[in-house]
C-alpha positions as CSV (number, residue, x, y, z in Angstrom):
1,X,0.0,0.0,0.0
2,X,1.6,3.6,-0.9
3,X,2.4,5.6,2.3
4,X,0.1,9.2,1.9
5,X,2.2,12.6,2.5
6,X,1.8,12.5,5.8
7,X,3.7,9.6,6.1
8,X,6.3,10.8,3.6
9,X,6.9,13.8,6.1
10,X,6.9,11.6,9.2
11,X,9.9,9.4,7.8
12,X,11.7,11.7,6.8
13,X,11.5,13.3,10.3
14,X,12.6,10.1,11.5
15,X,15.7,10.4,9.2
16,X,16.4,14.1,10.7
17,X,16.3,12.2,14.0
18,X,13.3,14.0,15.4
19,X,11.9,12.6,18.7
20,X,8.8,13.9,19.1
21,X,6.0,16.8,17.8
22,X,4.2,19.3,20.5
23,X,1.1,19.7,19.4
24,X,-2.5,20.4,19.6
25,X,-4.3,17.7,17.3
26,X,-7.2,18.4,14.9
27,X,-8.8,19.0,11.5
28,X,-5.9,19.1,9.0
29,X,-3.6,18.0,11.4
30,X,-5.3,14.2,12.0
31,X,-3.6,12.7,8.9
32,X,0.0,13.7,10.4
33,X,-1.1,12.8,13.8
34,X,-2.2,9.2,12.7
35,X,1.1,8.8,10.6
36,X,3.2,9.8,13.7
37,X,1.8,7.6,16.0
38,X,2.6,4.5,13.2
39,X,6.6,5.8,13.8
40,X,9.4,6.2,16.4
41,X,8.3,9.8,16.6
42,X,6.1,10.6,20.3
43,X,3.3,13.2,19.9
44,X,3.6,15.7,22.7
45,X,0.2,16.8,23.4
46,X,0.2,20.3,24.7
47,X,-2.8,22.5,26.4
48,X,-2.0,25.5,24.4
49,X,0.5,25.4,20.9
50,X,2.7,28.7,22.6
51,X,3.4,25.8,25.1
52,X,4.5,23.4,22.5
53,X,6.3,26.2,20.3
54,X,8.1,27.1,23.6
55,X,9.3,23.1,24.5
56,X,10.1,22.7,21.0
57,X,12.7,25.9,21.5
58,X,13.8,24.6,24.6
59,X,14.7,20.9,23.1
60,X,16.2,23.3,19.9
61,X,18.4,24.8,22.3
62,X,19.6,21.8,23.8
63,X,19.9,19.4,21.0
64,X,20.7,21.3,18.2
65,X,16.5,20.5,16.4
66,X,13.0,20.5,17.4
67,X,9.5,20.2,15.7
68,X,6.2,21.9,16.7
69,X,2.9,22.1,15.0
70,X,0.0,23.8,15.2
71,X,-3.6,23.4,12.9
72,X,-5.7,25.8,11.1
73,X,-5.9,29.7,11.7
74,X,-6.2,29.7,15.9
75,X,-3.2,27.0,16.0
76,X,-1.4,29.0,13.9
77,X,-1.7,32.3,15.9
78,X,-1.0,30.2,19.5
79,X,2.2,29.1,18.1
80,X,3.3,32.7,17.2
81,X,4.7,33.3,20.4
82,X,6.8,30.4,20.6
83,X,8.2,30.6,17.2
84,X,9.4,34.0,17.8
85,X,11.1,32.6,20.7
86,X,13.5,30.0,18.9
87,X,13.9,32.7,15.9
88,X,15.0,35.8,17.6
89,X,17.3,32.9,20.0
90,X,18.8,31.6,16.5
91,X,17.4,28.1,17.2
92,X,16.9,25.5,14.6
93,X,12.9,24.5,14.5
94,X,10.4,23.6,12.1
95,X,7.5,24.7,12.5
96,X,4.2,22.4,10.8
97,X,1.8,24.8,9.7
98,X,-1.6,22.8,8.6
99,X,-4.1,24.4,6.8
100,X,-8.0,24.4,5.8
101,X,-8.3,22.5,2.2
102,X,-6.0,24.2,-0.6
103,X,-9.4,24.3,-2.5
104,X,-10.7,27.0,-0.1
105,X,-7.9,28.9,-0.1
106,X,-8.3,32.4,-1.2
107,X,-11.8,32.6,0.1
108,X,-12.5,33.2,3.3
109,X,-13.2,30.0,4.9
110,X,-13.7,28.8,8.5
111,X,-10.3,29.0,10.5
112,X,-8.5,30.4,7.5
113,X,-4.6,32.2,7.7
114,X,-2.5,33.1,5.8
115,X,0.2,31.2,6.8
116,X,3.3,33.1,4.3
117,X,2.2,36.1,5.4
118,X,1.4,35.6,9.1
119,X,4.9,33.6,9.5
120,X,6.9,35.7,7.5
121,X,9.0,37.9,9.7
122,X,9.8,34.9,12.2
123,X,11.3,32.5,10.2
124,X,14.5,32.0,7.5
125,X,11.9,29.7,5.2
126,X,8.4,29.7,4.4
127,X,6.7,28.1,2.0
128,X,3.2,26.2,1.5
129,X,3.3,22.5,0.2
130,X,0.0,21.8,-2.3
131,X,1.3,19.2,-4.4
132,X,3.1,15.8,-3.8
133,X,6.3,16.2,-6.5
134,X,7.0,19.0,-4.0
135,X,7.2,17.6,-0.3
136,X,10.7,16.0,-0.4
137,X,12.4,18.8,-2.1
138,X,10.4,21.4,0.5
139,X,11.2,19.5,3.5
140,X,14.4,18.6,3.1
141,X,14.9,22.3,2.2
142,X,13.0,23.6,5.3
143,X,15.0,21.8,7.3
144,X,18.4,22.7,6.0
145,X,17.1,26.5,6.4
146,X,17.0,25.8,10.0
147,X,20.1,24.1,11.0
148,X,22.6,26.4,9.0
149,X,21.0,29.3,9.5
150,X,19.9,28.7,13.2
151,X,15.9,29.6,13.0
152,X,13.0,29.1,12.3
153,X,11.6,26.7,8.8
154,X,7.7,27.1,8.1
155,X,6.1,24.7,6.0
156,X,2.3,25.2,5.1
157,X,0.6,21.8,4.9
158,X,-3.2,21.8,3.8
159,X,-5.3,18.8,5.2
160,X,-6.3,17.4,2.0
161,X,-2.9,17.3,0.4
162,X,-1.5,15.2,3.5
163,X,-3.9,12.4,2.7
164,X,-2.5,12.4,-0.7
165,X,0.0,9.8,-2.2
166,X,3.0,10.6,-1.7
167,X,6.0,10.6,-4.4
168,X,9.9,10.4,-4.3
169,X,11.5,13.1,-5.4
170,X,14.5,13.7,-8.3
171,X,16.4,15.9,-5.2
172,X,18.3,14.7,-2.0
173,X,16.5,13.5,1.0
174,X,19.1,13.7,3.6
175,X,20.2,16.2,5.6
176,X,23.4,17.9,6.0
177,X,24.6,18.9,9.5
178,X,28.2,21.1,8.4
179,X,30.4,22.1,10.5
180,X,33.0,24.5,8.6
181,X,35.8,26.1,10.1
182,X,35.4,29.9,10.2
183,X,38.0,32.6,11.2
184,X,39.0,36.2,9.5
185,X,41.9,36.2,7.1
186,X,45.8,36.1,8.4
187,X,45.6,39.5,7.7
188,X,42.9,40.5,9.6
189,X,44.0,38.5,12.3
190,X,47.5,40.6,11.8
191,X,45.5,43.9,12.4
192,X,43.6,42.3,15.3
193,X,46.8,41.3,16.7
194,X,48.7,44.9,16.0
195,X,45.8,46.1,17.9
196,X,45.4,43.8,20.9
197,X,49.4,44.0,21.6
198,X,49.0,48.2,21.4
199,X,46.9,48.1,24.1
200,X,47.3,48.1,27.6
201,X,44.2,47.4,29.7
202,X,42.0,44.3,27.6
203,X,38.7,43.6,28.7
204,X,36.7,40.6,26.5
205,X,33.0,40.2,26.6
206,X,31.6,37.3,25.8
207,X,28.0,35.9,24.7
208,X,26.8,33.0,23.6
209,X,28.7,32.9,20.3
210,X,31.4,32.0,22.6
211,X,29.7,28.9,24.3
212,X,32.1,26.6,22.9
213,X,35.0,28.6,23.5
214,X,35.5,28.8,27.3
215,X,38.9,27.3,27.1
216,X,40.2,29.7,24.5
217,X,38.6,32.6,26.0
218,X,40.4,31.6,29.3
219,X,43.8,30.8,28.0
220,X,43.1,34.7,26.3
221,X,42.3,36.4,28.8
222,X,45.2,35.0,31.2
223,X,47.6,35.6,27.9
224,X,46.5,39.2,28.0
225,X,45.6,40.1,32.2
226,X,42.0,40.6,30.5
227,X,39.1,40.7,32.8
228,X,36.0,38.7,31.3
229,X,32.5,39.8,31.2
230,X,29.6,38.1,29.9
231,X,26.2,38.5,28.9
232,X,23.2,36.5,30.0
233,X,23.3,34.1,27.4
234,X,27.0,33.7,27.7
235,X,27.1,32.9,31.4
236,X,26.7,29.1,32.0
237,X,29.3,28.3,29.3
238,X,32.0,31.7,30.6
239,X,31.9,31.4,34.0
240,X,32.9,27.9,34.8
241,X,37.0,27.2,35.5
242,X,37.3,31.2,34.8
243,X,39.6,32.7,37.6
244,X,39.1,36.0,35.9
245,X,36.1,36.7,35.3
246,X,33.9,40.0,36.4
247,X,30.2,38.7,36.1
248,X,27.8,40.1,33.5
249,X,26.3,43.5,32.8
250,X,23.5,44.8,30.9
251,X,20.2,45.3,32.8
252,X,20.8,42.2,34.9
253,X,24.0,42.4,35.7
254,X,26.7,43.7,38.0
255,X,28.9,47.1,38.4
256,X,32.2,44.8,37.7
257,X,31.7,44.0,34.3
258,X,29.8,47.4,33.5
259,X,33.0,49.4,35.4
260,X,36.1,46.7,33.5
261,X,34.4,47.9,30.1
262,X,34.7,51.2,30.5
263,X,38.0,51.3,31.8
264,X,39.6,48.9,29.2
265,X,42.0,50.7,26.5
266,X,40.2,48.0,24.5
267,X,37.1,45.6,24.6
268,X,37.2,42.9,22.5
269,X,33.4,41.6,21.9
270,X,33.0,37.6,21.2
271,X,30.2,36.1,20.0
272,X,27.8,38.6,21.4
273,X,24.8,40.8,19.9
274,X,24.5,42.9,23.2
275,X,21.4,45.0,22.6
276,X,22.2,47.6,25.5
277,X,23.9,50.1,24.2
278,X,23.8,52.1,27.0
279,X,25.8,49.9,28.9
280,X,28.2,49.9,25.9
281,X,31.4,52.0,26.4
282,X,32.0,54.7,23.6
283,X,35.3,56.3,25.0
284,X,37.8,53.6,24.1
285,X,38.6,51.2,21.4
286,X,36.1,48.1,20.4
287,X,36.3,45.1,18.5
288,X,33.8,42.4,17.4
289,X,34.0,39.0,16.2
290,X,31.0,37.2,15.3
291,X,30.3,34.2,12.7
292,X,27.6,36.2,11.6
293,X,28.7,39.4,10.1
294,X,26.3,41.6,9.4
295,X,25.6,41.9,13.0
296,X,29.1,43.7,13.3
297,X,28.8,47.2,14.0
298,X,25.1,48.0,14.8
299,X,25.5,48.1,18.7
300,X,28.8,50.0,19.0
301,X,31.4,51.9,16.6
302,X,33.8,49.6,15.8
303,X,37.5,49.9,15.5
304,X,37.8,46.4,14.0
305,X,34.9,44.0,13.2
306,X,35.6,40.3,12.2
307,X,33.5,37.4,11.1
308,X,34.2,34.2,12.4
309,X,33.9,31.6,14.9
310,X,35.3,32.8,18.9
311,X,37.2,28.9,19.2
312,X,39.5,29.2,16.1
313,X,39.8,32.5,15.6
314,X,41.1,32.7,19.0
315,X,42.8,29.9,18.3
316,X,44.5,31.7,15.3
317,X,44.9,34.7,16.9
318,X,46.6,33.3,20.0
319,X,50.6,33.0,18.5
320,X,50.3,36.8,17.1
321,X,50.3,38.2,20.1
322,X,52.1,39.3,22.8
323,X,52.0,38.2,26.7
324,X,51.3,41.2,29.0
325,X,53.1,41.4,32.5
326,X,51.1,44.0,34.2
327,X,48.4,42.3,35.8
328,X,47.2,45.9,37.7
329,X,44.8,46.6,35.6
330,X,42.5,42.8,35.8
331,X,43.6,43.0,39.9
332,X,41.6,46.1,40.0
333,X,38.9,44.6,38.6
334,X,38.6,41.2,40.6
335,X,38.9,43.2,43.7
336,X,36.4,45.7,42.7
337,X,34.0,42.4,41.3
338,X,34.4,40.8,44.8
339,X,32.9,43.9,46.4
340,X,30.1,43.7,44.4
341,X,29.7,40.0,45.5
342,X,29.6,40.9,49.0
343,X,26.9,43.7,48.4
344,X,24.9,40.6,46.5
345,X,25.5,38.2,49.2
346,X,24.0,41.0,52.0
347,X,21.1,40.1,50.2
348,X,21.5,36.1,51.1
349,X,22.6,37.0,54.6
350,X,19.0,38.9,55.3
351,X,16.2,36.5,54.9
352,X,13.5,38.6,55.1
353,X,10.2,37.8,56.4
354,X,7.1,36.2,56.9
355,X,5.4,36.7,53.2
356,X,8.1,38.9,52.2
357,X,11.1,36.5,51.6
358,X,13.9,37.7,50.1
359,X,14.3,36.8,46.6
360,X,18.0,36.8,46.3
361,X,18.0,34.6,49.3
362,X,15.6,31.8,47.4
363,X,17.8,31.9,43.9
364,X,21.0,31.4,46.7
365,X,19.6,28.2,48.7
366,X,18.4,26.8,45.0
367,X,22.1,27.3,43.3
368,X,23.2,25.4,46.3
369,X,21.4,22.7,46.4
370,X,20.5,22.2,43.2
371,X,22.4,19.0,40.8
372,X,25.8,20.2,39.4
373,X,24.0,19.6,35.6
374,X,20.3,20.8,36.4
375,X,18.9,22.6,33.8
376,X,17.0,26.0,34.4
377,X,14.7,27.8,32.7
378,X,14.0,31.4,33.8
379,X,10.8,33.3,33.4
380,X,10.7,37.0,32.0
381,X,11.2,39.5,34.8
382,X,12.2,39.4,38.0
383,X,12.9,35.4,38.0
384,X,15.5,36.3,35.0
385,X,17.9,38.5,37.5
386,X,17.8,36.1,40.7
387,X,18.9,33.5,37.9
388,X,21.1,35.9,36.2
389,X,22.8,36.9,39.4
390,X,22.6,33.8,41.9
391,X,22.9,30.2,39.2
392,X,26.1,29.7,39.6
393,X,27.5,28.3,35.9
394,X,29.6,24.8,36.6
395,X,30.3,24.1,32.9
396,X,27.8,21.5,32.9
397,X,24.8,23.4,33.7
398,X,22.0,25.2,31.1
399,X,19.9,28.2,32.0
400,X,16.9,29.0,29.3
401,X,15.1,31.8,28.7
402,X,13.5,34.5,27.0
403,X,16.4,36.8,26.7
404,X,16.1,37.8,22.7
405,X,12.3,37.9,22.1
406,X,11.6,38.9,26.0
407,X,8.5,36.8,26.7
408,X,6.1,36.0,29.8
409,X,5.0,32.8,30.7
410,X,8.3,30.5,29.0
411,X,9.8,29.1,32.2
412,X,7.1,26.2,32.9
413,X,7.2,25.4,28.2
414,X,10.8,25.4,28.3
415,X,10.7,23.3,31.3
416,X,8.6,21.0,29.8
417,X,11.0,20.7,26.2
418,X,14.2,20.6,28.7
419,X,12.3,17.3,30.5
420,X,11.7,15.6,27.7
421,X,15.0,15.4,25.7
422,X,16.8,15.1,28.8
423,X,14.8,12.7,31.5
424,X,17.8,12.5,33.0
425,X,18.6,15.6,34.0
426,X,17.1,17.7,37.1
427,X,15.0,20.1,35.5
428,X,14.3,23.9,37.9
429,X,11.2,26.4,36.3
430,X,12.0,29.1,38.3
431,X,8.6,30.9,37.4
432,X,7.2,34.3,38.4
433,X,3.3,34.1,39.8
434,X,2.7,36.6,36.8
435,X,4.4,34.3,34.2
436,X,2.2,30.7,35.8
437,X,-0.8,32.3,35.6
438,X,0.0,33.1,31.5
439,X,-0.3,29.5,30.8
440,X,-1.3,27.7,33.6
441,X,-2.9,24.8,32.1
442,X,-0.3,23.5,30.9
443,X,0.6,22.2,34.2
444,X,-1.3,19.0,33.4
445,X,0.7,18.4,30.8
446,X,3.7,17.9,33.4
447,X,1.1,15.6,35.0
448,X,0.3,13.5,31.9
449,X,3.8,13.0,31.0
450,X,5.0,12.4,34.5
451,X,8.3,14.7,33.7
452,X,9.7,14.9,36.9
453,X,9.8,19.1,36.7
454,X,10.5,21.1,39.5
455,X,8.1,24.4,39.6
456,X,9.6,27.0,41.4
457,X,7.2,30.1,42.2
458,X,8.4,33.3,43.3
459,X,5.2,34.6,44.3
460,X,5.7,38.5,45.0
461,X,1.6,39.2,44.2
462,X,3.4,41.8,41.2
463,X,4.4,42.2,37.8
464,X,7.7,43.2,39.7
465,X,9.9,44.3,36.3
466,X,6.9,46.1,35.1
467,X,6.5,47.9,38.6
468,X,10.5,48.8,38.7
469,X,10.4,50.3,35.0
470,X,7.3,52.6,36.4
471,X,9.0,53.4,39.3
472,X,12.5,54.9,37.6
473,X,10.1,56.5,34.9
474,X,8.9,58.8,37.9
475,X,5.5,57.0,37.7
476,X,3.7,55.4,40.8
477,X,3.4,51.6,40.2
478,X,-0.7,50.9,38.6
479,X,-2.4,48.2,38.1
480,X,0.8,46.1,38.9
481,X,-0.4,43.9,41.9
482,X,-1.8,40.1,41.1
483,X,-4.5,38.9,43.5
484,X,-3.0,35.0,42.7
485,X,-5.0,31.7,43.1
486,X,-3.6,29.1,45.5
487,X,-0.7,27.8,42.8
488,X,0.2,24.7,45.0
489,X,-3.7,23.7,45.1
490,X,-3.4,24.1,41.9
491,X,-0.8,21.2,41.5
492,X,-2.5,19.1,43.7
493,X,-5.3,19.7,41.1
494,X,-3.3,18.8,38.5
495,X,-2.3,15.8,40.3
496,X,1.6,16.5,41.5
497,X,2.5,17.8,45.0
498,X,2.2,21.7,45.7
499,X,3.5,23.8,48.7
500,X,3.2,27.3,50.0
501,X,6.2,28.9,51.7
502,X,5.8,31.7,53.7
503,X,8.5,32.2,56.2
504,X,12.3,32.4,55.3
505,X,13.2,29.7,57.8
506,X,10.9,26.8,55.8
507,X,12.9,27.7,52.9
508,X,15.9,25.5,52.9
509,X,14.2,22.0,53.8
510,X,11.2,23.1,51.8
511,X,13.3,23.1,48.6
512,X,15.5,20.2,49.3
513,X,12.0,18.0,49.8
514,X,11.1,19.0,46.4
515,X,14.1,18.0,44.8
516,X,14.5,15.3,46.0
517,X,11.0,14.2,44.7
518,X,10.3,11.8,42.1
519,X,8.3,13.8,40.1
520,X,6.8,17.2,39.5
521,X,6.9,19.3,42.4
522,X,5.6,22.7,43.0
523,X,7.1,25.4,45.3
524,X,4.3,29.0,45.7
525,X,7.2,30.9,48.0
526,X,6.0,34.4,49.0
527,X,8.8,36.7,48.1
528,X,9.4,40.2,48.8
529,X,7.4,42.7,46.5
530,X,9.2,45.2,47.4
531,X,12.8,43.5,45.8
532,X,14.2,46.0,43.3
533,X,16.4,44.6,40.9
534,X,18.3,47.6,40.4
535,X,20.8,47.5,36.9
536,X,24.2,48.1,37.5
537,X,24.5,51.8,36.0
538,X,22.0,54.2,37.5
539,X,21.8,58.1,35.5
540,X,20.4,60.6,37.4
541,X,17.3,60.8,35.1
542,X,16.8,57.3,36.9
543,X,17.4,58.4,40.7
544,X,15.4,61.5,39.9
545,X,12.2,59.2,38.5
546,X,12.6,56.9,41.6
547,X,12.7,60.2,44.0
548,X,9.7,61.6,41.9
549,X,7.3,58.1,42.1
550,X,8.4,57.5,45.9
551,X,7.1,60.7,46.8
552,X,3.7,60.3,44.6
553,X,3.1,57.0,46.7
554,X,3.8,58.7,50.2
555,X,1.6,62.0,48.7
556,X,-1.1,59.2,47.9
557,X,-0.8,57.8,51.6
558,X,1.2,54.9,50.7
559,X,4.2,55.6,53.1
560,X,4.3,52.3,54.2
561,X,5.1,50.4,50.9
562,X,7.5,53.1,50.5
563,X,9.6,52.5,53.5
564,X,9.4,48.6,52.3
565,X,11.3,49.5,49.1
566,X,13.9,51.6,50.5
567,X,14.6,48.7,53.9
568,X,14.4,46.4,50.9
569,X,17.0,47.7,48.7
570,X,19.1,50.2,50.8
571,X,22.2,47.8,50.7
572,X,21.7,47.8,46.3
573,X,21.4,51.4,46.4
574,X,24.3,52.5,48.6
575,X,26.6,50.1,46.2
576,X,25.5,51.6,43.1
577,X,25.0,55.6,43.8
């Protein structure tokens, strides 16, 4: 008997050595459905397709290739989200699109999108399959588009044609995983060089284009006394075995890295598309190496920009240049860094209170005790600068997140993509109470697929970023607070454990029971709303915005939550002004 299109696509998913599909089943997805669960492939069924677009991201991430799917116009839109997500992160992921009958197209029919047009400006490839000659050449295609150019491949897949008999194609089938060697020219390298051993005090910043180079960046940065920043992205991979790095900057991060960039004669950019270009120095030199070029330049004037991968250029780079001696300028740095570490960690010595637990203090006890390969994901907000400042990297550790695209509600999807491709693996949602609520129903998907994920809830009743940004614009927080349901009765609903914390001394014993559960687990912790998460440059258009909404809330009666902030965050404050 011939095998339909459906089936076609299926094996050759099976060839690409994909593991499973999250999805929402229906309509003109059924013929694919039926055809996957006839193969190796495991049909993840989701609650909600952002949740499958999300996991699929996640697994993309991890494992280099993920599939999600979504059917007819409202599928389509729910996975819009998520395919963002992996596109703006440069993960490779196909994305299914099936559509109403290609007969119908054009005229307005029930559940009809456009799927070229609504896809369009979130993926490298995008085309609609309506006639069997065309699948292997399209597929194959699609999914060469997203593993060498690290996004997103759409193909359109109208119901009726899946059902169709499929053909073989005069074009290859396979496909090609390269891995080419890319560094500049030895003459650009020359320049690089000329430049590097000119200057006196190096600083390199790295990102995640340098996530397979810690060694090299190491060996480079002892080579040249250079203290090493990072950004967000970059930090698991940097910051293990690193004895000189300075922590991270940006809007998460620390004074070090923020104060070793600006003082540098020189920063030297790897692998990074830092989008903060007010953290960016503009006083001294800059160079930038990236594998993908036409990202050089557009956050910061370049002295020198140069396209290639951070391992072998440095690599080639390495014998053109000369040692440095003086070792002043990365000692000021370390020692100025290990300040800042101590003005963190006053945050972890004060515990806070009933219903008001300190944040910081949470993110510590859960980098301690937590495996030395877990994998995190981090939720939008708040949750992303506990994890940014308090998961300690170990080289063997992932952290996931939202940090290109900038998305609610991905902690618990990623979570559930992370569990999956790696059952293995101890796998921490660190979730904020406004990011849970996005999607909670997706919680029972934890509970149908028994993944043993560990839900972490920083419950501060707040959109707390949201309520920060207000509060340096000079504007009273507004419509900011969450009145929150119950989350751990809500996991008992779902059929997993839930507990609510509320006093900093339950905290420690509380989290250690949940990890060492054998399955889901779910941790509501009252944290304090009041926790700033100040960035590590503060103008005075900032402080004066602060000064102008603290006195609007204590004009408005509010004195009380405005003596909470300052006790909350005096010790941040006095280290940054």
């Amino acid at each position: 008997m011939a095998k339909n299109i459906a089936e076609q696509i299926v094996e050759m998913l099976e060839n690409a050595n994909v593991k499973r599909i999250y999805a929402v089943t229906g309509d003109s997805l059924n013929h694919l459905n039926i055809a996957v669960k006839k193969s190796s492939i495991e049909w993840i069924h989701v609650r909600h397709e952002e949740v499958g677009a999300y996991a699929a991201a996640a697994e993309a991430e991890l494992d280099g290739f993920a599939v999600c799917a979504g059917s007819c116009g409202p599928g389509h839109v729910h996975l819009i989200n998520g395919v963002y997500e992996a596109h703006k992160s440069h993960v490779p992921m196909l994305v299914i699109a099936s559509t109403i009958p290609s007969d119908e197209m054009g005229m307005d029919y029930f559940q009809e999108t456009n799927t070229i047009k609504l896809f369009d400006d979130c993926s490298h490839y995008n085309q609609m399959i309506t006639r069997p000659e065309q699948v292997q050449r399209t597929l194959q295609t699609a999914i060469q588009h997203a593993i060498s150019k690290k996004g997103v491949a759409v193909i359109g897949l109208p119901g009726d044609v899946s059902e169709l008999d499929a053909e073989e194609g005069p074009t290859s089938a396979q496909i090609f995983r390269t891995n080419p060697v890319i560094r500049p020219s030895d003459e650009e390298l020359e320049r690089l060089a000329t430049l590097v051993n000119e200057s006196k005090k190096v600083t390199l910043y790295c990102g995640i284009g340098a996530g397979e180079a810690n060694a090299e960046v190491v060996e480079l940065s002892k080579f040249l006394k250079a203290p090493v920043g990072y950004s967000f992205r970059g930090k698991m991979a940097i910051q293990p075995n690193n004895p000189n790095e300075v922590g991270l900057t940006g809007l998460l991060g620390f004074p070090s890295a923020y104060h070793a960039m600006h003082e540098a004669d020189l920063v030297i950019l790897l692998g990074t598309d830092f989008p903060y270009q007010k953290f960016m120095p503009v006083k001294n030199k800059i160079v930038q190496i990236d594998e993908s070029p036409e990202r050089l330049g557009r956050r910061a004037k370049l002295e020198l920009g140069l396209a290639g991968d951070v391992k072998e250029t440095i690599k080639a780079l390495l014998p053109l240049l000369q040692e440095k001696t003086d070792a002043h300028f990365l000692n000021e740095q370390l020692a100025f860094y290990e300040k800042v570490k101590e003005t963190q960690f006053a945050y972890v010595k004060d515990f806070g209170k009933e219903n008001a637990i300190q944040p910081e203090y949470v993110a510590h006890t859960l980098d301690r005790l937590a495996k030395k390969d877990a994998i995190f994901t981090v939720d939008t907000g708040m949750c992303c600068v506990w994890g940014a400042r308090f998961i300690t990297g170990t080289g063997e550790r992932k952290m996931l997140g939202s940090f290109n695209h900038g998305s609610m509600a991905n902690a618990m999807p990623m979570a559930i993509g992370a569990s999956l491709a790696h059952p293995d693996r101890e796998v921490i949602a660190m979730c904020g109470d406004g990011g849970i609520s996005m999607l909670l129903g997706d919680m029972a998907t934890i509970f149908q697929y028994k993944l043993p994920v560990k839900l972490i809830v920083f419950n501060n009743r707040t959109l707390g970023m949201v309520k920060l940004e207000m509060e340096v614009g000079g504007m009273p927080d507004n419509e900011t607070d969450m009145i929150n349901p119950d989350f751990a009765m809500i996991a008992q609903a779902m059929g997993y454990p839930g507990k609510n914390v509320h006093k900093p001394e339950e905290v420690e014993d509380a989290i250690k029971e949940c990890l060492a559960y054998n399955g889901p687990y779910l941790l509501n912790i009252f944290t304090n709303p009041n926790a700033l998460a100040l960035p590590p440059k503060i103008d005075f258009d900032q402080v004066m915005g602060m000064t102008k909404s603290m006195a609007q809330l204590m004009l408005g009666g509010k004195m009380e939550e405005v003596l909470e902030t300052v006790k909350s965050n005096y010790k941040h404050i006095k280290g940054l002004l």
